[in-house]
Structure formats: structure tokens, C-alpha cells
N, C-alpha and C positions, 0 to 999 in steps of 0.2 A: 043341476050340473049339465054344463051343454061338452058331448063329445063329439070327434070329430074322427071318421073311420078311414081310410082307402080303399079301394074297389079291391073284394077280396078278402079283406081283415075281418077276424072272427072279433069278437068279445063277449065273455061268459059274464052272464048275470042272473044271479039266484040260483045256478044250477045248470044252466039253458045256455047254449052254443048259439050265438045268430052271426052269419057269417052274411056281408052286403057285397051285391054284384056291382057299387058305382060309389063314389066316393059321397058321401052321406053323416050328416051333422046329427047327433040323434039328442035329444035334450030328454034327460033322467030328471023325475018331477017327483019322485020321493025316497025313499031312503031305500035304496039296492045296496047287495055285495055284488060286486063286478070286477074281472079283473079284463084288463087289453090281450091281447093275443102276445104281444109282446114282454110281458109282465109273467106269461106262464112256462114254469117249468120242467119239463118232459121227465121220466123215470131216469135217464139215461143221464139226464144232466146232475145228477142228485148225488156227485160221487165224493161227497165231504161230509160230514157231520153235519153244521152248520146247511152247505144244500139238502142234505134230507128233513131235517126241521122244516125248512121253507118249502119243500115240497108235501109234507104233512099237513102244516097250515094252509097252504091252497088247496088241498082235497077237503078241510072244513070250507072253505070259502067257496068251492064251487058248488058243494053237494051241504047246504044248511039245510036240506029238512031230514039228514042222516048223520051227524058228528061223532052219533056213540064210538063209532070204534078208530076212528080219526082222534080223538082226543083221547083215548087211553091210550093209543100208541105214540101221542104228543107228549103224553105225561112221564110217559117210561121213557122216550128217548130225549125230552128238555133232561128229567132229571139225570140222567146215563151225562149227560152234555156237559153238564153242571160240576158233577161230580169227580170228574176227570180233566176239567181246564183251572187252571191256575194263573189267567191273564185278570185282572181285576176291570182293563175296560170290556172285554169280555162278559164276565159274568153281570157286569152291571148293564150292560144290553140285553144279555138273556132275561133277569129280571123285571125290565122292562118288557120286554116279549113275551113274557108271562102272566103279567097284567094285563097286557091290551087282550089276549087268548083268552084270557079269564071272563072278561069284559065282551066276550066276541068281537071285537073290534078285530078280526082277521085281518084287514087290506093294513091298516096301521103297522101290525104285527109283521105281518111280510114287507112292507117299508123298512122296518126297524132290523129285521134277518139279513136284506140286502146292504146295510147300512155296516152291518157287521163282514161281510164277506171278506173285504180288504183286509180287517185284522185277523182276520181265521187264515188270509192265505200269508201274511205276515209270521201268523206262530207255525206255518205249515212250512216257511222256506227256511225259517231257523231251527227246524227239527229238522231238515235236512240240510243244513250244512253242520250238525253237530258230524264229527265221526265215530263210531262206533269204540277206538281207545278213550274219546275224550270223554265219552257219555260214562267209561265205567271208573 
């Protein structure tokens, strides 16, 4: 897999931060977890449900030789996730998201989370235009 950086741009792979001073084509010659600088999500950005899942799975993705407590908090909040959404494409993306997790296929898995974001904010703008008579 040939990548291609901009002068400046970090990309995490296996764990490992390399940030390049010049615009640089790097060609990955065997099976890495890498994500782009682009592709990563800050603490800060994490303020849905759905973005804290995807910020769960990239701290397995960045840090694979430590998942233990990455994936027990992925498991407690998939299931918390699960458990409380009632959208059926929803839950059948989560299930998917849980196989590829399962599977380590991480970078798939955070594909599959951002794939999901547009319907998470879809049930998030019609939870807020219910009003609070009509809810009761």
C-alpha cells in the first residue's frame, strides 16, 4: 500500500507517531494498523455515543500491543450502545462494528463507526425536535 503524506502530516502506525518534514510517498510493504493524521480523533471530539466508540477503537488501533482495557471499555460501552438505540440501521452497523473489533480488523471497524455518524446525528436532530409535551 503506497501512501502519500504532506510536509508536516503525522500517521500513526502500530502504535508509533512519524510525523515527515516534506511531502513524501511512503509504500507499507506488510500488514500494519495505521491510521492518517486525518482519520484521528481528539478526546474532545468524542461528544456522542457513537464518537466515543470510535474513539475507543482507535486507542486499540494505535496502541495494539496493550488492548486489554481498550476492549473492556469497548465492550461495556458497544453494549450500553446497543442496549438503548432502537434504529434497526443502527444496530445492524453496530453488529457489524463488533465483528470486525472482534476480528481486530480496527481501521475497518472505525470505517464502519464513521459510516454510522450521519444516522446517529439524524436520531440525535429528531430527539431534539420532539418537545417535551409531545414526548409525554
Amino acid at each position: 500500500m503506497k501512501i502519500s503524506l504532506r510536509a508536516g502530516e503525522r500517521i500513526y502506525i502500530n502504535g508509533a507517531v512519524l510525523r515527515v518534514d516534506r511531502k513524501v510517498s511512503v509504500e507499507l510493504v506488510n500488514d500494519v494498523m495505521f491510521l492518517l493524521e486525518g482519520q484521528i480523533m481528539q478526546a474532545s471530539d468524542a461528544t456522542t455515543a457513537l464518537r466515543q466508540l470510535y474513539f475507543i477503537v482507535q486507542l486499540m488501533l494505535m496502541n495494539p500491543t496493550d488492548v486489554r482495557d481498550a476492549a473492556a471499555l469497548y465492550a461495556q460501552h458497544h453494549a450500553a450502545l446497543c442496549a438503548v438505540c432502537e434504529s434497526r440501521e443502527m444496530l445492524d452497523g453496530l453488529g457489524v462494528v463488533d465483528e470486525l473489533v472482534s476480528a481486530t480488523r480496527y481501521f475497518e471497524a472505525l470505517k464502519r463507526i464513521r459510516a454510522l455518524f450521519p444516522v446517529e446525528q439524524a436520531i440525535l436532530a429528531g430527539a431534539a425536535t420532539v418537545s417535551p409535551f409531545e414526548a409525554a
